[in-house]
C-alpha positions as CSV (number, residue, x, y, z in Angstrom):
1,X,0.0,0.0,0.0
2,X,2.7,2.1,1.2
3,X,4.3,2.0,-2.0
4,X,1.0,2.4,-4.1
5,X,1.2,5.8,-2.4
6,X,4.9,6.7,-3.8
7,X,4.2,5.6,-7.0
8,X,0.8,8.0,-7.1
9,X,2.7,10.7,-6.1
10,X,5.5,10.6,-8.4
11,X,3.2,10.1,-11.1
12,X,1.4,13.3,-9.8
13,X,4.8,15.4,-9.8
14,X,6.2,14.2,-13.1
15,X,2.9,15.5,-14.9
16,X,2.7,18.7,-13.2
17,X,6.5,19.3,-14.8
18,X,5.0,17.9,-17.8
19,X,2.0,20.1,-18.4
20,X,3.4,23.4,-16.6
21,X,2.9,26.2,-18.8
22,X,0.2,24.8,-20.5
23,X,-3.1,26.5,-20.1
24,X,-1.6,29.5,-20.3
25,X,2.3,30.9,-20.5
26,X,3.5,34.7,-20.7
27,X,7.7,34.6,-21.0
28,X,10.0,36.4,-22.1
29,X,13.4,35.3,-22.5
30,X,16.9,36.9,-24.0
31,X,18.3,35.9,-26.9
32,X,21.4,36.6,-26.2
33,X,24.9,35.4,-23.8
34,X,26.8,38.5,-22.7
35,X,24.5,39.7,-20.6
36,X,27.6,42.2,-18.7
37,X,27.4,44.0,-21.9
38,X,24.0,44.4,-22.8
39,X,23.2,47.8,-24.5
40,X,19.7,48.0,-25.5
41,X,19.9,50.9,-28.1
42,X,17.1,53.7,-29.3
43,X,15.0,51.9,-30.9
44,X,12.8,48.4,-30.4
45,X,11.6,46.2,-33.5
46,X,9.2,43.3,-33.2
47,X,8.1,40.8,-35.6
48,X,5.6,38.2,-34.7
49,X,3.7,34.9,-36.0
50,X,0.6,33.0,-35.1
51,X,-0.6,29.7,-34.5
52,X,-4.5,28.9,-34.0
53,X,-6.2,25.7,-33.6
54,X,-3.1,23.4,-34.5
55,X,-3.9,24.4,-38.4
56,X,-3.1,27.4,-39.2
57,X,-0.1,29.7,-38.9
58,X,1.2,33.0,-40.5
59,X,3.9,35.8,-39.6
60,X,7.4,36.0,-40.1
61,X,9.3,36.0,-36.2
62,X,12.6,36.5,-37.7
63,X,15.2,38.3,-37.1
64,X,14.9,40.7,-40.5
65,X,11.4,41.4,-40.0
66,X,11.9,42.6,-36.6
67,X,14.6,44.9,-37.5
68,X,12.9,46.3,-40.4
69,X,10.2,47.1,-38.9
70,X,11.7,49.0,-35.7
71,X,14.1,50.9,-38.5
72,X,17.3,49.1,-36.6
73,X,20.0,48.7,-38.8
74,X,22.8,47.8,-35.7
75,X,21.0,44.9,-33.7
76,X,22.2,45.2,-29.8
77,X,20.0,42.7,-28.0
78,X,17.6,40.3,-29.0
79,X,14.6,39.0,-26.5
80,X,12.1,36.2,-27.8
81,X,8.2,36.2,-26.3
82,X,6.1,33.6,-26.0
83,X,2.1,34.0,-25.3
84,X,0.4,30.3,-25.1
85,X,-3.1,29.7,-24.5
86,X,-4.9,26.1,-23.8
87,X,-2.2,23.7,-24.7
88,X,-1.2,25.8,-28.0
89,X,-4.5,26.1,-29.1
90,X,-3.6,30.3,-29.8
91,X,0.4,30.4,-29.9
92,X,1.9,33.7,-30.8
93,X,6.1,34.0,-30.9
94,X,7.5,37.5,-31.1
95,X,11.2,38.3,-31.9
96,X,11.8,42.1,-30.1
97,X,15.3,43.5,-30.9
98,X,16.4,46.7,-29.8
99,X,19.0,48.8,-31.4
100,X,20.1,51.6,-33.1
């Protein structure tokens, strides 16, 4: 019985690593390494793409876009967001560079 109990539990705690994040998820994380020398720049450029439903996906997250459309021609940092709603069933990825 005892170890019924153990093997319940680590059962419970291996899916609750497994499916964290999943219902919903905000983060933000850097794209870069040096982070001593991080200079951020004057100006910010995003570029993002969409996911819905499993099926369909549009936008360009990349690098270029984002640049282009923030007018940076010297990239100085690079961040990467991530917006997930129920299990990816709405995913949106956006690349934000800042610059000069």
């Amino acid at each position: 019985m005892r170890t019924r109990s153990w093997q319940v539990l680590l059962c419970g705690v291996a899916l609750a690593f497994c499916t964290s994040g999943c219902l919903y998820m905000n983060v933000r994380t850097p794209l870069d390494v040096n982070y001593d020398k991080t200079e951020l720049g004057a100006k910010e450029g995003r570029a993002s793409s969409t996911s819905v439903l499993w099926l369909l996906a549009w936008g360009d997250a990349g690098t270029k876009a984002a640049a282009q459309n923030g007018g940076i021609t010297v990239i100085r940092h690079a961040d990467r967001d991530v917006f997930l709603l129920g299990f990816g069933l709405f995913t949106r990825v956006t690349t934000v560079l800042y610059g000069d």
